[in-house]
C-alpha positions as CSV (number, residue, x, y, z in Angstrom):
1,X,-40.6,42.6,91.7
2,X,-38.7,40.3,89.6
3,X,-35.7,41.2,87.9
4,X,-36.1,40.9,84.2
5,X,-32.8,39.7,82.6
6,X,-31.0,41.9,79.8
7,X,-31.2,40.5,76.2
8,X,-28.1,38.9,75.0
9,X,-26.7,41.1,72.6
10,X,-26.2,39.8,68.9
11,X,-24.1,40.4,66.1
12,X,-25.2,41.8,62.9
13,X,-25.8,37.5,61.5
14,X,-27.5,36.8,65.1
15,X,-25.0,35.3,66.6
16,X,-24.2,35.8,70.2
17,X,-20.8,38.1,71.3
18,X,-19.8,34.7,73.2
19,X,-20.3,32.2,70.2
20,X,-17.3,30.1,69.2
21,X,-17.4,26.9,67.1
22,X,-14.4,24.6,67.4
23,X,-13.7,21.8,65.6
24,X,-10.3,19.7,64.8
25,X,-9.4,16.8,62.8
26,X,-6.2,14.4,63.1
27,X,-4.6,14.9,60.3
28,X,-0.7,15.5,58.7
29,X,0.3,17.5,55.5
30,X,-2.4,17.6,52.8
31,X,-5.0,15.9,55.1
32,X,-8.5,17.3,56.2
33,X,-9.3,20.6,58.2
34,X,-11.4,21.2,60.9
35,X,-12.2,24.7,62.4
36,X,-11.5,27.1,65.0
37,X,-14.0,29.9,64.9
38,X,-14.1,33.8,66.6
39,X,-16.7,36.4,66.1
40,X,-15.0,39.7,65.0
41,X,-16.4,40.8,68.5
42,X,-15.7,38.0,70.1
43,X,-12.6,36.0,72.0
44,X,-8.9,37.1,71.2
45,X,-7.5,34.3,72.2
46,X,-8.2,30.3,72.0
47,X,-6.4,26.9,72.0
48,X,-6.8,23.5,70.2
49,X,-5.7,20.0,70.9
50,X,-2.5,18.8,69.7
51,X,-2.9,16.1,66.9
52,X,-4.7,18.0,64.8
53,X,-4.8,20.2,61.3
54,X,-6.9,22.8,62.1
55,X,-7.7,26.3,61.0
56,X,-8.1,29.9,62.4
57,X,-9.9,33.6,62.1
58,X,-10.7,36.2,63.5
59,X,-13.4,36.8,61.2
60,X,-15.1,34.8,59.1
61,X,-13.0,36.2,56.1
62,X,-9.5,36.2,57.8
63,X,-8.2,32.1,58.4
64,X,-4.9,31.2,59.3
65,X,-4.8,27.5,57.5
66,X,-1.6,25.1,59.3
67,X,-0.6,22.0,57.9
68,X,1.9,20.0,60.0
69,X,3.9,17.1,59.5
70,X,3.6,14.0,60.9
71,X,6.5,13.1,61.5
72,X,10.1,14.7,61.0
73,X,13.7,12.8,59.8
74,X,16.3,13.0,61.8
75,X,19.6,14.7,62.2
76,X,18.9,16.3,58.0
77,X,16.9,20.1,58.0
78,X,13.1,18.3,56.8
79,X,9.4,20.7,56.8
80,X,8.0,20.8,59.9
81,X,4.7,23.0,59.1
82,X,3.1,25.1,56.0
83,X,0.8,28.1,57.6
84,X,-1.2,30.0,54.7
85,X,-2.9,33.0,55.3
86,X,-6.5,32.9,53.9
87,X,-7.6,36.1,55.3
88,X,-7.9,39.9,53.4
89,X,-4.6,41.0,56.4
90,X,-1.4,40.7,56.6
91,X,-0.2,38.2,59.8
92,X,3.1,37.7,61.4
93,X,3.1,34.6,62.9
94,X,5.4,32.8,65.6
95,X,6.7,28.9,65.6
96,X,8.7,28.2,68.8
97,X,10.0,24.4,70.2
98,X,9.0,23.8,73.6
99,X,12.2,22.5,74.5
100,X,14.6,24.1,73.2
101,X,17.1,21.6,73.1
102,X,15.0,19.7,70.7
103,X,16.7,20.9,67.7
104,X,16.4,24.0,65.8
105,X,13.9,25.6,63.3
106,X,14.3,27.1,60.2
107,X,12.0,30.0,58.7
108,X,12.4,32.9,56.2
109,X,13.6,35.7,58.7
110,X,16.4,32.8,60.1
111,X,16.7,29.9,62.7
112,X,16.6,28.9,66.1
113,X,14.2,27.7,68.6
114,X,11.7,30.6,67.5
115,X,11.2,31.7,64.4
116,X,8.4,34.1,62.7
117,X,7.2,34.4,59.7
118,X,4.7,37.6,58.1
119,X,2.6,36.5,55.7
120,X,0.7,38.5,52.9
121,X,-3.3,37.6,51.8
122,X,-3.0,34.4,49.7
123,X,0.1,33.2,50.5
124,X,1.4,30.0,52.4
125,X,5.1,30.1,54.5
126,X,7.3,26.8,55.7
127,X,8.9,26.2,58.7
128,X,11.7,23.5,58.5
129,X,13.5,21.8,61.9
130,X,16.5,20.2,62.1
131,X,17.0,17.2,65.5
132,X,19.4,15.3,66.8
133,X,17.1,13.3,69.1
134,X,16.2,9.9,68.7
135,X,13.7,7.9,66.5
136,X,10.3,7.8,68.1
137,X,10.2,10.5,70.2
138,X,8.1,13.5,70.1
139,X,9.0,17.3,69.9
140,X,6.2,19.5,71.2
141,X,6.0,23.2,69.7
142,X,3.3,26.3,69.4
143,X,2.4,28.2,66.6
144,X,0.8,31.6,67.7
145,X,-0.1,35.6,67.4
146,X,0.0,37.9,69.9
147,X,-1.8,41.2,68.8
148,X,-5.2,43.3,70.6
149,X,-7.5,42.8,67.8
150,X,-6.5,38.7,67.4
151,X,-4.7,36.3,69.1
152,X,-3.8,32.4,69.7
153,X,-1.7,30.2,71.0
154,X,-1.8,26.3,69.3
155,X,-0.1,23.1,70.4
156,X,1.5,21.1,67.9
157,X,3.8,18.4,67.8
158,X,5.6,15.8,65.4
159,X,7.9,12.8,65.9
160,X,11.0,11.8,65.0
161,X,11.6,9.1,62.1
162,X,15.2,7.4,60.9
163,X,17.5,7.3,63.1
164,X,18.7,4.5,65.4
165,X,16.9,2.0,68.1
166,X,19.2,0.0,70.0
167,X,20.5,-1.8,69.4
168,X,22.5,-0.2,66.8
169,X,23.4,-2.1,63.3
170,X,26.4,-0.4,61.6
171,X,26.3,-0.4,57.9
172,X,29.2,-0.1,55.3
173,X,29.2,-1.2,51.8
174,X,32.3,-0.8,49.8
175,X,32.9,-0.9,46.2
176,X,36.0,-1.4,43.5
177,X,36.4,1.9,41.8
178,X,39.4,1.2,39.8
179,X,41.9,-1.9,40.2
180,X,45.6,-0.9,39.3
181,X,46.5,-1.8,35.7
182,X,49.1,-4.7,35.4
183,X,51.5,-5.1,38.1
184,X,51.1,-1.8,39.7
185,X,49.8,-3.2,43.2
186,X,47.2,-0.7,43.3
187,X,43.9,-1.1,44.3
188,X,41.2,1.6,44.5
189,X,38.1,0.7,46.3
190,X,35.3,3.3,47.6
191,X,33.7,2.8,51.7
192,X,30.2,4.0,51.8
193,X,28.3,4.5,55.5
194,X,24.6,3.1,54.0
195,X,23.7,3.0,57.9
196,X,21.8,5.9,60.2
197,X,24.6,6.5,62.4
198,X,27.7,8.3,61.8
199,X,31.2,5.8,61.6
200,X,34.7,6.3,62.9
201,X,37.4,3.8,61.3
202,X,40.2,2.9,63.6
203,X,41.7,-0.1,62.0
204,X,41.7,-1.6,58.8
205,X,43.3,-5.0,57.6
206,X,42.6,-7.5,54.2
207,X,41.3,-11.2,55.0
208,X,41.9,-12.3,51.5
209,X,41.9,-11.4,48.2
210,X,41.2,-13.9,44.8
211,X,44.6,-13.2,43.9
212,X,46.5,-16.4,45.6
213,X,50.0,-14.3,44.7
214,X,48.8,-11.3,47.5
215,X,50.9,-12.0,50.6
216,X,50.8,-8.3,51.7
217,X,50.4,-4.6,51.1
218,X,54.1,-2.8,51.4
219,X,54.7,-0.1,54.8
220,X,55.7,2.9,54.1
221,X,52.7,4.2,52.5
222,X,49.7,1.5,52.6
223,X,46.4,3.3,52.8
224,X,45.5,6.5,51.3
225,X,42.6,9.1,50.7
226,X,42.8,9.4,46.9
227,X,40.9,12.5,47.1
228,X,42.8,14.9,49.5
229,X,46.1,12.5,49.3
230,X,45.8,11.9,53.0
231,X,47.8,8.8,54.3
232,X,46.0,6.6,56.7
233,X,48.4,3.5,56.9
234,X,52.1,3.5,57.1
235,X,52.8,0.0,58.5
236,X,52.7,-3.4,56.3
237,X,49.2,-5.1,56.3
238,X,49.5,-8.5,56.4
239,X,47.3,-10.6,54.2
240,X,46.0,-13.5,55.6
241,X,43.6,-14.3,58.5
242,X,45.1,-17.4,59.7
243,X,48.1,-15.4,60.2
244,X,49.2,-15.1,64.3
245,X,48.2,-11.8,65.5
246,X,45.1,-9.3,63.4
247,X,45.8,-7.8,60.6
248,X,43.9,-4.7,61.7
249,X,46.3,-2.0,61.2
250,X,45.9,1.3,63.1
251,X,44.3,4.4,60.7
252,X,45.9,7.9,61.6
253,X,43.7,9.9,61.0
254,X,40.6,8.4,62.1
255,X,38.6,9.6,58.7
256,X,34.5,10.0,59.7
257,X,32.1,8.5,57.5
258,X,28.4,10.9,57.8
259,X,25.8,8.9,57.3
260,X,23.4,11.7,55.9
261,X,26.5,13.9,54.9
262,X,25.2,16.6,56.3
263,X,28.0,17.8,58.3
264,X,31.5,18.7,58.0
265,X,32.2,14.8,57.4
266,X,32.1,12.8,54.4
267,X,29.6,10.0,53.8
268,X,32.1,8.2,51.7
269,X,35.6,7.8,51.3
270,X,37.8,6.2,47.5
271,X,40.9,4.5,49.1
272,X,43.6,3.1,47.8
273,X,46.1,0.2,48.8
274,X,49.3,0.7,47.3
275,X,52.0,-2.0,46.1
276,X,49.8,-5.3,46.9
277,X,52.8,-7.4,47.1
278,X,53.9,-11.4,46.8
279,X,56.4,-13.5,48.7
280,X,57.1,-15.8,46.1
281,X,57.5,-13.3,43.4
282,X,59.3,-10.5,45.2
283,X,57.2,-7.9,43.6
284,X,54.3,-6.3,43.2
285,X,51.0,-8.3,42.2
286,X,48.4,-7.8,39.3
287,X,44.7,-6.9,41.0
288,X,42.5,-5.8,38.1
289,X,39.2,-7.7,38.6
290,X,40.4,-9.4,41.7
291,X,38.5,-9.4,45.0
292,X,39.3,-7.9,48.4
293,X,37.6,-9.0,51.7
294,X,39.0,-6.3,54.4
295,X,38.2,-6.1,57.9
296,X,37.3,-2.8,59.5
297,X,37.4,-1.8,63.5
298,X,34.8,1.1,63.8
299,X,33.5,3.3,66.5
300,X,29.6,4.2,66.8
301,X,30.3,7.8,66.7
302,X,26.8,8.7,68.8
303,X,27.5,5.7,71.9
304,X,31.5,5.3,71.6
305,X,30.9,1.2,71.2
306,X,33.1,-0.3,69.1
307,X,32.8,-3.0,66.3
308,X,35.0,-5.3,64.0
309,X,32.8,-6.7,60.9
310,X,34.6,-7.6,57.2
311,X,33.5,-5.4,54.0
312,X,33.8,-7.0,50.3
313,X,35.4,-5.4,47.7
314,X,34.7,-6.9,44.9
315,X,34.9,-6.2,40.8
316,X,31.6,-8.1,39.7
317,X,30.4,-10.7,41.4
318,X,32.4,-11.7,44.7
319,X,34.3,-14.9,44.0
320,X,34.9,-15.8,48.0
């Protein structure tokens, strides 16, 4: 006699116990959403393909919807994914890097490289990350939910943008903030990092100014932060490039110029040279609405390489 096979059995729509639907879409933040689909009676557990906006249930009335970024700027805290529960039930929910020296992620209950997050019916929650890696590359995570009734694990990932590809280009701009008045010396400029990499400054020195009197800024105080008051310089800066020898002058400290300033660092710095002086005159020189061009020695903070590149200071439009 031949065996006669049991009946599948079937939900209360028709469907099969085994039935799932799965669907997925590339997409970023605010893109389209495809679908990842259990019976109430069916699978507790189910993955998706990375690249993808995608949403889940465990019913048809309970959908966990993620949106998930693209692509993530370096070395500054940026959103990294936006999960909104859909459903009738509360869910907690758990974002984890899968390297966890990738950087570090930032969610309502605190930060690390797992976070989770418990969201109510109707309500959408944000994980942030902050990295330090480089431009291009790709940091791999999993958003998931580990309970009997409904469970999933789901690959994600985003890459880096900003940053730095080698080579490097360090970029300073500098600006006059206030020229001394009359024949004080004094001039007041600010030094900007406008780059993607953080800058040390080791040496300073002046190339030439408009002011054909300027022979040199006085020792004994050159250089200072006119913020905090700190002094930089304390030997004599020549003023002349054709001069034998640099006039690159060491700084002490080494001030640290952030180029997100983001950090315990500043991203800019107001200086101030004080007593521009002349030869001929024996005195201190005028400088309102003259022009500076200074050189600056600067480490690359994140490789230790070291460059020398001139910065112009100038009142309106430089005059060199």
């Amino acid at each position: 006699m031949t065996p006669q096979r049991r009946p599948r059995r079937r939900g209360r729509d028709g469907r099969t116990r085994r039935q799932v639907l799965v669907g997925a879409v590339t997409a970023g933040i605010g893109a389209g959403v495809g679908g990842l689909l259990y019976d109430a009676n069916a699978f507790t557990s189910g993955t998706v393909p990375r690249n993808s906006t995608v949403q889940v249930a465990a019913d048809e009335n309970a959908i966990v919807g993620l949106s998930i970024a693209d692509s993530v700027q370096r070395k500054t805290r940026t959103l990294l994914a936006e999960l909104t529960n859909n459903g009738t039930d509360p869910y907690t929910l758990t974002v984890a890097l899968d390297d966890l020296a990738q950087g570090t992620l930032y969610g309502p209950n605190g930060s690390g490289d797992s976070v989770t997050l418990t969201l109510d019916p109707g309500t959408t929650g944000s994980i942030d990350v902050e990295t330090d890696e480089q431009k291009g590359t790709t940091i791999p995570f999993t958003i998931s939910r580990s309970v009997p009734e409904f469970s999933f694990s789901i690959d994600r990932e985003t890459t880096v943008k900003g940053g730095f590809e080698e080579p490097v280009t360090l970029e300073l701009s500098g600006s006059v903030s206030s020229p001394g008045k009359g024949n004080s010396g004094k001039f007041r400029f600010t030094l900007e990092n406008t780059g993607d990499v953080d800058v040390e400054l080791l040496e300073i020195g002046i190339v030439e100014t408009t002011n054909p009197m300027a022979d040199y800024v006085t020792g004994n105080g050159s250089l200072y932060d006119r913020d905090s008051g700190t002094e930089y310089v304390t030997d004599r800066i020549p003023i002349d490039s054709s001069t034998s020898g640099s006039t690159l002058r060491a700084m002490d400290p080494t001030p640290v110029l952030d180029y997100q300033a983001n950090g315990d660092d500043s991203k800019l710095v107001r200086f101030e040279f004080d007593k521009i002086r002349s030869d001929s005159q024996g005195g201190n020189v005028n400088m309102q609405g003259e022009d500076v061009k200074i050189e600056l020695r600067v480490r690359n903070v994140r490789d230790d390489t070291i460059s020398t590149g001139t910065v112009d200071l100038c009142s309106g439009q430089c005059d060199f």
